[in-house]
C-alpha positions as a Markdown table, in Angstrom:
| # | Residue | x | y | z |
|---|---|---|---|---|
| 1 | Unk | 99.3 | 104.4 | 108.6 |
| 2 | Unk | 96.7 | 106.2 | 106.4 |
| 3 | Unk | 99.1 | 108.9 | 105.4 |
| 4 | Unk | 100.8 | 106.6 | 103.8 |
| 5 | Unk | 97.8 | 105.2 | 101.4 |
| 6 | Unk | 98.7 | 101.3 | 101.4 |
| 7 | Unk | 97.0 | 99.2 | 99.3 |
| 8 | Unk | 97.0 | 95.8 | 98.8 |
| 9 | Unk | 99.1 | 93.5 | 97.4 |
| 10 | Unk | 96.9 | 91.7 | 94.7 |
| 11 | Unk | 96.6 | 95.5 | 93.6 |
| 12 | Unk | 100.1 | 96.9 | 93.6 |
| 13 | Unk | 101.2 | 93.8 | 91.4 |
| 14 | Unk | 98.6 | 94.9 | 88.8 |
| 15 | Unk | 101.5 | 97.6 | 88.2 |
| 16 | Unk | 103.6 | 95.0 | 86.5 |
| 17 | Unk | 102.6 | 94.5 | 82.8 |
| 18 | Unk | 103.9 | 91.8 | 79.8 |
| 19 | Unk | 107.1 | 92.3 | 78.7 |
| 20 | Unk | 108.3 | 94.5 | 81.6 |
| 21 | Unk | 111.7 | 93.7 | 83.4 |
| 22 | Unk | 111.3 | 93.2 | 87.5 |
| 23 | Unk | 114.0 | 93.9 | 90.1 |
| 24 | Unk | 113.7 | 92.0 | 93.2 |
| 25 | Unk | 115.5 | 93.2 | 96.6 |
| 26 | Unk | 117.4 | 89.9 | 97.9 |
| 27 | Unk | 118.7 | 88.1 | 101.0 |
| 28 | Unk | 117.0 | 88.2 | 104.1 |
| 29 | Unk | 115.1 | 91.4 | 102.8 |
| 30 | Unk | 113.4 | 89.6 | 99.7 |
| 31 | Unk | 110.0 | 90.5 | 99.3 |
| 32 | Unk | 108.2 | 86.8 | 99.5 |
| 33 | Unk | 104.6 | 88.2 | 100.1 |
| 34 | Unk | 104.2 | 90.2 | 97.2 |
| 35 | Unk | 106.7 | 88.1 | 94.8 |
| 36 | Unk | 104.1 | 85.3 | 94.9 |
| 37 | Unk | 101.2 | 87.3 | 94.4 |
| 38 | Unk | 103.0 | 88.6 | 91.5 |
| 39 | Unk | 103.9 | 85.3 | 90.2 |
| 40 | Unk | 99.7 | 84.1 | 90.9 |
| 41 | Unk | 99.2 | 86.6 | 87.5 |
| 42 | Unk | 100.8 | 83.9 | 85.6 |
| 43 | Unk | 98.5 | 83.5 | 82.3 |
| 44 | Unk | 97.5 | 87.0 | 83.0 |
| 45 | Unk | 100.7 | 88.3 | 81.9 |
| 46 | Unk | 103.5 | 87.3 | 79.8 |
| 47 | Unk | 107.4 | 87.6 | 79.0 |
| 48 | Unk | 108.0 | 89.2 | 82.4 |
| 49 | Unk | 111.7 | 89.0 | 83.3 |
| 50 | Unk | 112.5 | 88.7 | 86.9 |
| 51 | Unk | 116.2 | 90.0 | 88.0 |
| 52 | Unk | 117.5 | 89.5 | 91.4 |
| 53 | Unk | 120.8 | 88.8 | 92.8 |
| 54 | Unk | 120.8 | 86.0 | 96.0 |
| 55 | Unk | 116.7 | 84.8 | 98.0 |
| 56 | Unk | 116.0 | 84.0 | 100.5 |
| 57 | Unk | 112.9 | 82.2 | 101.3 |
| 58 | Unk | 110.0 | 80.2 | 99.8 |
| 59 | Unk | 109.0 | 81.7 | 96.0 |
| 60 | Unk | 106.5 | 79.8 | 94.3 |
| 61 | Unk | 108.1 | 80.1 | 90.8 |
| 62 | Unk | 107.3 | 75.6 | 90.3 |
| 63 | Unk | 103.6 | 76.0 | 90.2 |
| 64 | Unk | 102.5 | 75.0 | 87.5 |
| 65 | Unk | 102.3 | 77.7 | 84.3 |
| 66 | Unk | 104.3 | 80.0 | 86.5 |
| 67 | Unk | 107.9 | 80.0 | 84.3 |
| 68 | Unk | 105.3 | 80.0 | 81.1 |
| 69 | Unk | 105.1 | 84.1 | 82.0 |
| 70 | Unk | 108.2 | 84.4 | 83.8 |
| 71 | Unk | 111.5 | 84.2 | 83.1 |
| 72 | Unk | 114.7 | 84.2 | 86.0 |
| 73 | Unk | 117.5 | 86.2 | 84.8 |
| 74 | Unk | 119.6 | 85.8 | 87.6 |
| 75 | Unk | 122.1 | 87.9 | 89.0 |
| 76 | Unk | 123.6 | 85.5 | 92.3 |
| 77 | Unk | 122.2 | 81.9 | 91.5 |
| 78 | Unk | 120.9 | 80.8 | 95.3 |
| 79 | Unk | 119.4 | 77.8 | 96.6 |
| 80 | Unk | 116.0 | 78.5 | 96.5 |
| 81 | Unk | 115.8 | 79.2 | 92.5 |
| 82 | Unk | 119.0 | 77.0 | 91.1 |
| 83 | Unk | 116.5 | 74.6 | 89.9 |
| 84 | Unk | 114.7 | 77.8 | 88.0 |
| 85 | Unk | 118.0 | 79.0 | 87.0 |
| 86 | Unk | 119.1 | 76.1 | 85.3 |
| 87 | Unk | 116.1 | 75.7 | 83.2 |
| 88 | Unk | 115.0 | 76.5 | 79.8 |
| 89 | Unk | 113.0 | 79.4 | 81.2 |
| 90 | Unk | 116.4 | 80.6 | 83.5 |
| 91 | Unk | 119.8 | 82.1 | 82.9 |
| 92 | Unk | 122.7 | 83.7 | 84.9 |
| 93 | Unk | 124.7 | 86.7 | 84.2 |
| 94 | Unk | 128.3 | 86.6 | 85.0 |
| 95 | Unk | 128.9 | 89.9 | 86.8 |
| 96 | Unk | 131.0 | 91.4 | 89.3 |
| 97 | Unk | 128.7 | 92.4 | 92.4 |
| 98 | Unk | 130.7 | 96.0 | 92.2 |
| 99 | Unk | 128.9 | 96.7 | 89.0 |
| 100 | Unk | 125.8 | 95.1 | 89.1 |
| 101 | Unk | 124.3 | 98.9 | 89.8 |
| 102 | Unk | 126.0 | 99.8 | 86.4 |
| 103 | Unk | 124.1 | 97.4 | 84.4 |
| 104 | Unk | 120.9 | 99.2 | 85.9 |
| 105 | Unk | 122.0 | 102.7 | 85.4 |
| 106 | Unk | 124.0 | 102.8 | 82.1 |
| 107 | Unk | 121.2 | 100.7 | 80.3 |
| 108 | Unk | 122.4 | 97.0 | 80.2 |
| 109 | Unk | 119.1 | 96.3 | 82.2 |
| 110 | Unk | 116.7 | 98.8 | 82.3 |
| 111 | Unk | 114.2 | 98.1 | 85.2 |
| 112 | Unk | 110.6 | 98.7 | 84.3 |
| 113 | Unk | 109.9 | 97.5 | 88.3 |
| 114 | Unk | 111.8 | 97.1 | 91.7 |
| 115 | Unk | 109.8 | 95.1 | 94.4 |
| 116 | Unk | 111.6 | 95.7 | 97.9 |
| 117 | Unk | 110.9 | 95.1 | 101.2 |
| 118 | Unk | 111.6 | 98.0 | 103.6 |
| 119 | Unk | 110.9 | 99.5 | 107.5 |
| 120 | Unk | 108.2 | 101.6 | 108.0 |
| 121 | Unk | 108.8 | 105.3 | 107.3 |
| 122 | Unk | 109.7 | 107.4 | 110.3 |
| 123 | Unk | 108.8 | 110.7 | 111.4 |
| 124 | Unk | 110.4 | 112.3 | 108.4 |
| 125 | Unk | 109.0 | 110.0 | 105.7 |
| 126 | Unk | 111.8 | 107.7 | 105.4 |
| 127 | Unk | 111.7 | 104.1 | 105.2 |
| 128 | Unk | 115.4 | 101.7 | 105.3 |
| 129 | Unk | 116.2 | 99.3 | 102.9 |
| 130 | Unk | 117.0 | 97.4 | 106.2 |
| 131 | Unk | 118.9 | 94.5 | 106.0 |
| 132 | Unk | 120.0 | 94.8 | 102.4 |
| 133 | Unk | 121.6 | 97.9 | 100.6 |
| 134 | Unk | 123.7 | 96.2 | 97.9 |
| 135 | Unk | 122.4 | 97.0 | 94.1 |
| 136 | Unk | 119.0 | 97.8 | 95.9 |
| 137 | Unk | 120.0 | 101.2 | 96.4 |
| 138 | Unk | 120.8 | 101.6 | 92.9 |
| 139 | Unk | 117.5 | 99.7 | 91.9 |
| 140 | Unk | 114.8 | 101.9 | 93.5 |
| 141 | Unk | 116.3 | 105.3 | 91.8 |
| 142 | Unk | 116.6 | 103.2 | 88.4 |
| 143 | Unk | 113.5 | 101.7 | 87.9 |
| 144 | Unk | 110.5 | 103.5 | 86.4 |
| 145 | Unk | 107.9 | 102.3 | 89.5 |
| 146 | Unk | 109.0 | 100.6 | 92.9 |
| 147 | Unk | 106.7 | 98.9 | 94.7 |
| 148 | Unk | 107.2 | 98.6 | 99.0 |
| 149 | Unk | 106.3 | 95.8 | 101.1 |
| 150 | Unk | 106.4 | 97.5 | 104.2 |
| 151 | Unk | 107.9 | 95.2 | 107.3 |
| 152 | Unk | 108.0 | 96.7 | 110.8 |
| 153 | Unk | 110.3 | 93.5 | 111.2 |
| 154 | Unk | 112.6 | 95.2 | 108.8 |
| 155 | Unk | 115.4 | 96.8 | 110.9 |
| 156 | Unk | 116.3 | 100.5 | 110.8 |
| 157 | Unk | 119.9 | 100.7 | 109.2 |
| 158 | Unk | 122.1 | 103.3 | 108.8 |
| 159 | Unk | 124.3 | 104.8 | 106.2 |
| 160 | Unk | 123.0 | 105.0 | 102.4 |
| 161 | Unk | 119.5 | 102.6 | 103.4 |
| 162 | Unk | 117.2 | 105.7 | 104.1 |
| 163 | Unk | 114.2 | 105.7 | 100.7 |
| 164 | Unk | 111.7 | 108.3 | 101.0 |
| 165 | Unk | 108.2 | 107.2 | 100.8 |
| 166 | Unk | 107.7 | 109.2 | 98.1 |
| 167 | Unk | 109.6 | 107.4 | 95.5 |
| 168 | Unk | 107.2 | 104.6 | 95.8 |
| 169 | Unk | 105.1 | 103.9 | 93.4 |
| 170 | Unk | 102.6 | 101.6 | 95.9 |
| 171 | Unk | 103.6 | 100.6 | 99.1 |
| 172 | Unk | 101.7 | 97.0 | 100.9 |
| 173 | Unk | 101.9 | 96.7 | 104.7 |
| 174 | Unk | 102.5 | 93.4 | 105.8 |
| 175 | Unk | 104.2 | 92.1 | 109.0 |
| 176 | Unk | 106.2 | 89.1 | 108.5 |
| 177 | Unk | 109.2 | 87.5 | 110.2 |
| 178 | Unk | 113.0 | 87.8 | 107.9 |
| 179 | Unk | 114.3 | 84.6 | 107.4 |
| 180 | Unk | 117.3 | 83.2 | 109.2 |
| 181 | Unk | 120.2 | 81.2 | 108.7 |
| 182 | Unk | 122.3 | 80.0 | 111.1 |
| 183 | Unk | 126.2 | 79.6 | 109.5 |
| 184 | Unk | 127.7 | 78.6 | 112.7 |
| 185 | Unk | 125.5 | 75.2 | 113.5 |
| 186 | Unk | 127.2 | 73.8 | 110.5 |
| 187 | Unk | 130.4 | 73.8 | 111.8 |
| 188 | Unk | 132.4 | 70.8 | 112.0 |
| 189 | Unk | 136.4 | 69.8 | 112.7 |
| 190 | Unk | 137.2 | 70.8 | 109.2 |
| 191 | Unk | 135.5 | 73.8 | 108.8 |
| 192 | Unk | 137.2 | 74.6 | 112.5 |
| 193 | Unk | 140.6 | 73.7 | 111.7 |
| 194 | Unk | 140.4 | 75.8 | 108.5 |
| 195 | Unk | 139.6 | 78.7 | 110.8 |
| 196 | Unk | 142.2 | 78.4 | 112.9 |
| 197 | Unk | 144.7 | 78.0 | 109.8 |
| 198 | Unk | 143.3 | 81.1 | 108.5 |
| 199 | Unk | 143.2 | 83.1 | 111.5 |
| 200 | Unk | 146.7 | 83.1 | 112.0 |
| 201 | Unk | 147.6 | 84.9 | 109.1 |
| 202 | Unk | 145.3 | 87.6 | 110.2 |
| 203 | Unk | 147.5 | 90.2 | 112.1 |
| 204 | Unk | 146.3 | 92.7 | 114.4 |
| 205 | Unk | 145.1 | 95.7 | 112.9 |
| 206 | Unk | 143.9 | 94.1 | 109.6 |
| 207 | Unk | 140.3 | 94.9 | 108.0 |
| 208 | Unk | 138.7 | 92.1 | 107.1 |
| 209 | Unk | 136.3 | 90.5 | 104.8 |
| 210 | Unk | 134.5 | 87.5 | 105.8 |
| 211 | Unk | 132.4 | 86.0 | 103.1 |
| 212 | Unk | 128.9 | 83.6 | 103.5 |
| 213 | Unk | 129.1 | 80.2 | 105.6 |
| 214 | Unk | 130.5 | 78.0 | 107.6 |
| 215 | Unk | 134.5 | 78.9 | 107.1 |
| 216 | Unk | 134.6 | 82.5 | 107.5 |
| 217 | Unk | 132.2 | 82.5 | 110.6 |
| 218 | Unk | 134.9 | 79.5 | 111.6 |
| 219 | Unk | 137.5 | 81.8 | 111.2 |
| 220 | Unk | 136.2 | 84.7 | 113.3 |
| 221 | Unk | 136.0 | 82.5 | 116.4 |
| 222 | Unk | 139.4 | 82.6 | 116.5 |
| 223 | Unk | 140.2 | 86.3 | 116.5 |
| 224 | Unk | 138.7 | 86.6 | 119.7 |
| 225 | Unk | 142.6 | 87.3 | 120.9 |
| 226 | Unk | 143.5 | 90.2 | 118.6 |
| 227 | Unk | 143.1 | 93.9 | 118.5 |
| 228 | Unk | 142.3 | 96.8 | 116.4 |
| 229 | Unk | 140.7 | 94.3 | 113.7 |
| 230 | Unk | 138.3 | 96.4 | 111.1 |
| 231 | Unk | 135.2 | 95.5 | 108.8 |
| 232 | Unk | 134.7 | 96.5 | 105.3 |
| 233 | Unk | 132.9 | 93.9 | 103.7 |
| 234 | Unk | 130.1 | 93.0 | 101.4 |
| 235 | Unk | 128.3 | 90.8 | 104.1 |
| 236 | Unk | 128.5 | 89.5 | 107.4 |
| 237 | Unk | 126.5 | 87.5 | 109.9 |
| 238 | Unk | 126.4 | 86.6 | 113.3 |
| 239 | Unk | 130.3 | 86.1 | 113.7 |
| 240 | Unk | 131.1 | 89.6 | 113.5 |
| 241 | Unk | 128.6 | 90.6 | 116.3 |
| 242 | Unk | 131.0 | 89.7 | 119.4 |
| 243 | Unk | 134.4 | 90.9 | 117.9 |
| 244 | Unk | 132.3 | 94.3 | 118.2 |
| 245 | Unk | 130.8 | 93.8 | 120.8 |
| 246 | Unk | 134.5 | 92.5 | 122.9 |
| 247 | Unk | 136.3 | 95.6 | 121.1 |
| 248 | Unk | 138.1 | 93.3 | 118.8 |
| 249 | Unk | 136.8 | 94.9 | 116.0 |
| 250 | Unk | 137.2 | 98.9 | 116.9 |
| 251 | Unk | 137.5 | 100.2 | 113.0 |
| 252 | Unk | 140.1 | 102.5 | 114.2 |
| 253 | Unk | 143.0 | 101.0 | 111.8 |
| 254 | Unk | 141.1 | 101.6 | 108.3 |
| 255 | Unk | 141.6 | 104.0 | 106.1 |
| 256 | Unk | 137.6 | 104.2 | 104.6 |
| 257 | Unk | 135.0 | 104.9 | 107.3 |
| 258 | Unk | 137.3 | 104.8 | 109.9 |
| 259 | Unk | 135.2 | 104.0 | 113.6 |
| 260 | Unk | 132.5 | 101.9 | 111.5 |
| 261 | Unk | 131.6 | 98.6 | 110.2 |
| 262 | Unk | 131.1 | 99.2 | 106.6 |
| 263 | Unk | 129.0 | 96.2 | 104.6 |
| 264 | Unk | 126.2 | 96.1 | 101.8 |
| 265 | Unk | 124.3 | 93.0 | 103.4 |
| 266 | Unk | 123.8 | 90.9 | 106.1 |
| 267 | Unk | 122.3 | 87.6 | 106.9 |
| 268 | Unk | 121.9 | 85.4 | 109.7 |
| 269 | Unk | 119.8 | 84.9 | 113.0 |
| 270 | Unk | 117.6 | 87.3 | 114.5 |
| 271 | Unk | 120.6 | 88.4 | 116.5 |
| 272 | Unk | 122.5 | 90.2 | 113.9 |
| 273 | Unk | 119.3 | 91.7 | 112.5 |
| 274 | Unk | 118.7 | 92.9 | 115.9 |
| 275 | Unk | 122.4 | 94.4 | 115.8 |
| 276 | Unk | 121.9 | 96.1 | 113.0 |
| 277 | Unk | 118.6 | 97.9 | 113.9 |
| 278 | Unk | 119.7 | 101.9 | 114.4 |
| 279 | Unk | 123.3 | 100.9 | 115.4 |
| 280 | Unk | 125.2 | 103.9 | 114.3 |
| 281 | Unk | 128.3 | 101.8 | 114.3 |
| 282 | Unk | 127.4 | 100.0 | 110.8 |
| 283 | Unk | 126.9 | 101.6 | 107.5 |
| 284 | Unk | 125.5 | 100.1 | 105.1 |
| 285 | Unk | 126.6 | 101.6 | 101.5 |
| 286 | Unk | 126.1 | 99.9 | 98.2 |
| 287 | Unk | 127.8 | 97.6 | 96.4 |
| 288 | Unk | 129.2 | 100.2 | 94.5 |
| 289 | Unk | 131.0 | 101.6 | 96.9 |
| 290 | Unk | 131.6 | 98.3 | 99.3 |
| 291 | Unk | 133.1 | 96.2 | 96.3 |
| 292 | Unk | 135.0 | 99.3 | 94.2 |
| 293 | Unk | 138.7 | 97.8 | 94.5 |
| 294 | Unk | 140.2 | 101.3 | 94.4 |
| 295 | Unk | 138.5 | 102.0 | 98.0 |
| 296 | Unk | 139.1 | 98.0 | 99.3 |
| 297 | Unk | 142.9 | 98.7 | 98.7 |
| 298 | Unk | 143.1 | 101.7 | 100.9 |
| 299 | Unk | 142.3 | 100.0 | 103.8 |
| 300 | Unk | 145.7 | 98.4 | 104.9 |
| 301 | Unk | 146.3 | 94.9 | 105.7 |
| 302 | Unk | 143.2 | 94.3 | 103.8 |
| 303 | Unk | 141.8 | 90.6 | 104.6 |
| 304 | Unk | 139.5 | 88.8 | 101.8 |
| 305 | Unk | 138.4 | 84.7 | 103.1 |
| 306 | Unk | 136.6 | 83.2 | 100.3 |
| 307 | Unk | 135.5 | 79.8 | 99.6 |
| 308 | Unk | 135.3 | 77.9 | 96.1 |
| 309 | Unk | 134.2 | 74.7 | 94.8 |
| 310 | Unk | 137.7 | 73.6 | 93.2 |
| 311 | Unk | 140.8 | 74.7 | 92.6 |
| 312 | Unk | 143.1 | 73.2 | 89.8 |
| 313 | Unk | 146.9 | 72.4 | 90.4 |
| 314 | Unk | 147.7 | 76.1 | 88.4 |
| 315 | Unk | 145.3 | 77.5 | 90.6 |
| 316 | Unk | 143.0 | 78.5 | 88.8 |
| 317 | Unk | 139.4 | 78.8 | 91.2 |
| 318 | Unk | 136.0 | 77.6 | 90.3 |
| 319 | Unk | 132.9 | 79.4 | 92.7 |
| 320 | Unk | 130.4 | 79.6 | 91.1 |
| 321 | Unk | 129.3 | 76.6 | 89.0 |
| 322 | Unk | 129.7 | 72.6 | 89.3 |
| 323 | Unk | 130.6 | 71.9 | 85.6 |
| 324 | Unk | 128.1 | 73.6 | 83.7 |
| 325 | Unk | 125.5 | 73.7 | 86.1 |
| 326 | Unk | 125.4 | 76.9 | 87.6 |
| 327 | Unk | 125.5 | 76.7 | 91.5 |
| 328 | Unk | 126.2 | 80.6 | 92.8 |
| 329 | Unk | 127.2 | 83.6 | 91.5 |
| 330 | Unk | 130.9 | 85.5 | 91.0 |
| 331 | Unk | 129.8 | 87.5 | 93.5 |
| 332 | Unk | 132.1 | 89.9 | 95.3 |
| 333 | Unk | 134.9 | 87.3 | 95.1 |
| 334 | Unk | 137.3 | 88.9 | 92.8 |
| 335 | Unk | 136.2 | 92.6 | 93.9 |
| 336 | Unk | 137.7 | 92.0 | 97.6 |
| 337 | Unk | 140.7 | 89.4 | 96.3 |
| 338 | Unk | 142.3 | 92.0 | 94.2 |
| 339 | Unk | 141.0 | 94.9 | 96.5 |
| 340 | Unk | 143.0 | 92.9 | 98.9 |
| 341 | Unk | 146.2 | 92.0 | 97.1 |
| 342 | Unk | 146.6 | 95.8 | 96.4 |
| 343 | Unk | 146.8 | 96.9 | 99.9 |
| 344 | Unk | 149.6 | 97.4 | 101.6 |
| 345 | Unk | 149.8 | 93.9 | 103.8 |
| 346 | Unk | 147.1 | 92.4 | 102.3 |
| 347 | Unk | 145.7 | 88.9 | 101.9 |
| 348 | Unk | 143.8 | 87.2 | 99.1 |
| 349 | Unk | 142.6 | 83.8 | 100.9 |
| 350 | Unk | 140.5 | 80.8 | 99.5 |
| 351 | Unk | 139.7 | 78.8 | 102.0 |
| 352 | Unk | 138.5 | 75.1 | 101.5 |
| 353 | Unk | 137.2 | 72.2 | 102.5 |
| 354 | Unk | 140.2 | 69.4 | 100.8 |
| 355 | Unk | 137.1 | 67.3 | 99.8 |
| 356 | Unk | 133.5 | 67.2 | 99.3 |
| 357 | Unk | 131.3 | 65.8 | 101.5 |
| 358 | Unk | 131.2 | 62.8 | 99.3 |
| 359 | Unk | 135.4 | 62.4 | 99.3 |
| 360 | Unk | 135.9 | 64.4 | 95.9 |
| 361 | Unk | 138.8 | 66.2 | 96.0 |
| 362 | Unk | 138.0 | 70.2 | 95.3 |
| 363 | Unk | 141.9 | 70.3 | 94.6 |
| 364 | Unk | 142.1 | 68.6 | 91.1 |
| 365 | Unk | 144.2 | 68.2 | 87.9 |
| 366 | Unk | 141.5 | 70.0 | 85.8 |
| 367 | Unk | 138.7 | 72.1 | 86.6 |
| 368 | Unk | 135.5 | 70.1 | 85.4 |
| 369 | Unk | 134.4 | 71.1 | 81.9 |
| 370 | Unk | 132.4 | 73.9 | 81.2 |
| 371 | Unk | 133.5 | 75.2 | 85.0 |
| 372 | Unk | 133.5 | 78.9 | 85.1 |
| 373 | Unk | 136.5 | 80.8 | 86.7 |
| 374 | Unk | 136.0 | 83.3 | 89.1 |
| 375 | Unk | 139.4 | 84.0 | 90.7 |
| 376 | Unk | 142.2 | 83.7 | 87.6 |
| 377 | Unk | 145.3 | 81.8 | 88.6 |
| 378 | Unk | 147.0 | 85.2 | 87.9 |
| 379 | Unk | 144.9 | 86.2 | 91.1 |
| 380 | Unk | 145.4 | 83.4 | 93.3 |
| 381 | Unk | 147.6 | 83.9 | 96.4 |
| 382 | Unk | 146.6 | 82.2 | 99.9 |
| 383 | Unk | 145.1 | 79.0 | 99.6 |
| 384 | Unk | 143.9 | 77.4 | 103.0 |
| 385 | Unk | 142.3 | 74.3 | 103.2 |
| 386 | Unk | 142.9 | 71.9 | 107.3 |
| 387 | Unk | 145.6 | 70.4 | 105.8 |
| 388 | Unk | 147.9 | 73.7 | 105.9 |
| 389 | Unk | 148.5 | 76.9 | 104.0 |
| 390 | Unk | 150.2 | 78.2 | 100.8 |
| 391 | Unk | 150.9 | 81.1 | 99.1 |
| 392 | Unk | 150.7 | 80.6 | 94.8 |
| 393 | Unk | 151.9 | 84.1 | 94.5 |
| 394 | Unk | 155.1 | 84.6 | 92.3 |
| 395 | Unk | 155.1 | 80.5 | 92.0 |
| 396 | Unk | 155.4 | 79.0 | 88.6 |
| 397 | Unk | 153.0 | 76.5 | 87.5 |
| 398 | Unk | 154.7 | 73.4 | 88.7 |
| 399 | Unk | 155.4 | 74.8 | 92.0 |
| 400 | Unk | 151.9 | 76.0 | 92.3 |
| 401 | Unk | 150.9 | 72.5 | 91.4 |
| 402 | Unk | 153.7 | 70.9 | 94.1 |
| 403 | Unk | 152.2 | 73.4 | 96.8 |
| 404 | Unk | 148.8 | 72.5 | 96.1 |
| 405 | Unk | 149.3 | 68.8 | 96.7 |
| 406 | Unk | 150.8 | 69.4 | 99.9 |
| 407 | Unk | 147.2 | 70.7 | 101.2 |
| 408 | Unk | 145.2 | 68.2 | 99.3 |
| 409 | Unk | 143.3 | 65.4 | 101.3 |
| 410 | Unk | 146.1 | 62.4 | 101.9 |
| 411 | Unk | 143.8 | 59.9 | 100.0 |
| 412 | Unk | 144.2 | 62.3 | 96.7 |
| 413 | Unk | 147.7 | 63.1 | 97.0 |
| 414 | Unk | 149.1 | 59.9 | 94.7 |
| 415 | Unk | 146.5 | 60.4 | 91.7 |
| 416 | Unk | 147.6 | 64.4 | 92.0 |
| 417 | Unk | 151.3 | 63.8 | 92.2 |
| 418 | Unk | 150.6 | 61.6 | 88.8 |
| 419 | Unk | 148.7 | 64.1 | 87.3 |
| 420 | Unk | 151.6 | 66.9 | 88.2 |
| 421 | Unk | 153.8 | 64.5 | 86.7 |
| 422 | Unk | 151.8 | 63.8 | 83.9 |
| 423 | Unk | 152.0 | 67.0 | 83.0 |
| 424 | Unk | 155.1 | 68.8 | 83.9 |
| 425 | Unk | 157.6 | 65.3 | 83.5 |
């Protein structure tokens, strides 16, 4: 370890000055430790911007004078910052994941500092970005200084996750545990029913796209009878892990990286980080790469499940805000549902709960004002909730709206029909 010259945290922050813009890695690879003793400067330095697409974990960012000298300019809104995000010192930037790197590299947002969290280097040098490549990779060969918070917890991926320790500016050795998240314990008979409504239109064959939580890990507990299936996707958890393991998912049908699971993140139990340590069978590229829609539509039968929080009778999807509250992010959504729709025998699918866990219906005459839409109506095609499936493509807006109904919750379905007839006589 001495080669390597760590130092310690409380130092390797005192490379961030006022007024510089910080990059911080995300997901299960965010770099708690030394974000916190970056954000215990506050008073010490001012008018730092902190960019970062999804946390994970427990960043300090409510005590008290911390968002006086910082300021959230987030990326991905998640859980543990929405609060932060939504505030007077917090703001999101709609962006497609695909070209989050290009805002980094062509000037949009010019990094003065990336913080990531990475293995420890190997006999050659080389640390891994581990469980997160996404805009990372573009990140550390951006920004002017990186600091390391070097993990041996971090797993050893493959593909484009390798970062020499020489392009880090400091590097801080601390051993921690990633955090988890466990997608399938919140299953439920919805969520299951949706999966099995999803899973057969999935033929054999098909590459597919699983997005974050409960549905799409749903959904891959039913492909446990079909062949040939492929992965190219931004992220996936622990569902994937026996489809490869059963040789259900071979990669042998795609077009791009054929014989490997290609994704830019993962996140789940210790299991799938575990999976992913040295496997040769996963590459990890970045978003750049994982999201461009001209490589999505090669593969054939290309497969995109992703969720929203309401759809309107024209179809039009809201994911990423309740109202004007911003909840998420646009994410990789409409990279993978037109990278999809473009393939020869592929499917765009958003697949829903009918109603919120308080009995709203997410299929509604309106979307809610100031709602931001993520997939355009134009977009829309499969639309799966555990009432049934339809297909919006080549519909017209009244039949869209007809179609829609017929997959709502039954307790919606008479103030719907009056809105559809309302509006269309």
């Amino acid at each position: 370890m001495e080669k390597y010259n760590y130092i310690s945290a409380e130092e390797a922050v005192q490379i961030v000055k006022s007024g510089d813009r910080v990059f911080s890695h995300g997901s299960a690879s965010t770099p708690v430790y030394l974000l916190n003793k970056l954000l215990e400067r506050a008073g010490e330095i001012n008018d730092v911007e902190l960019v970062s697409i999804s946390t994970f974990g427990d960043i300090e960012w409510e005590k008290p004078g911390v968002t006086d000298s910082f300021y959230l300019n987030s990326l991905f809104v998640s859980a543990n910052v929405r609060k932060w995000a939504n505030s007077s010192r917090g703001r999101y930037v709609p962006i497609f994941l695909s070209e989050i790197p290009i805002l980094f590299s062509k000037g949009y947002l010019p990094l003065d500092v990336a913080i990531v969290q990475v293995s420890p280097p190997d006999m050659h040098g080389y640390c891994s970005l581990g469980t997160s490549v996404d805009a990372a990779w573009s990140a550390v060969r951006e920004a002017k200084k990186v600091i390391a918070q070097v993990n041996p917890k971090v797993p050893r991926t493959l593909g484009d996750s390798a970062i020499h320790y020489t392009n880090f500016t400091a590097m801080v050795w601390h051993e921690e545990a990633l955090p988890t998240v466990d997608y399938g314990s919140k299953s439920s008979e919805i969520t299951d029913q949706i999966g099995k409504n999803v899973a057969e239109l999935i033929e054999d064959g098909s590459t597919l796209q699983a997005g974050i939580g409960a549905i799409p890990d749903a959904v891959l507990r039913c492909l446990t009878n079909h062949k040939n299936l492929g992965v190219h996707t931004e992220m996936f958890s622990d569902g994937v892990v026996p489809l490869i393991e059963s040789g259900v998912v071979n990669n042998e049908y795609k077009t791009v990286s054929v014989g490997k699971t290609v994704t830019s993140f993962v996140a789940g139990t210790q299991k799938v980080y575990d999976f992913v340590d040295d496997n040769p069978n996963v590459s990890f590229k970045s978003v750049s790469f994982v999201n461009d829609t001209s490589i999505i539509r090669q593969n054939p039968k290309m497969i995109a499940i992703n969720s929203a929080l309401e759809i309107d009778l024209t179809g039009q999807i809201c994911a990423d805000s309740i109202g004007t509250y911003q909840y998420s992010g646009i994410g990789g959504q409409m990279d993978f549902m037109r990278g999809a729709s473009l393939s020869d025998g592929g499917k765009p699918i958003i697949a829903i709960p009918s109603e919120t866990a308080k009995g709203v219906s997410r299929i509604t005459p309106f979307l809610n004002q100031g709602a931001g839409v993520v997939t355009t109506r134009g977009h829309a095609h499969y639309i799966v909730t555990e009432y049934g499936v339809v297909n919006l493509y080549g519909k017209n807006l009244e039949q869209r709206s007809k179609l829609l109904i017929s997959i709502a919750h039954p307790r919606h379905r008479e103030t719907l029909e009056k809105a559809h007839f309302e509006r269309f006589k």
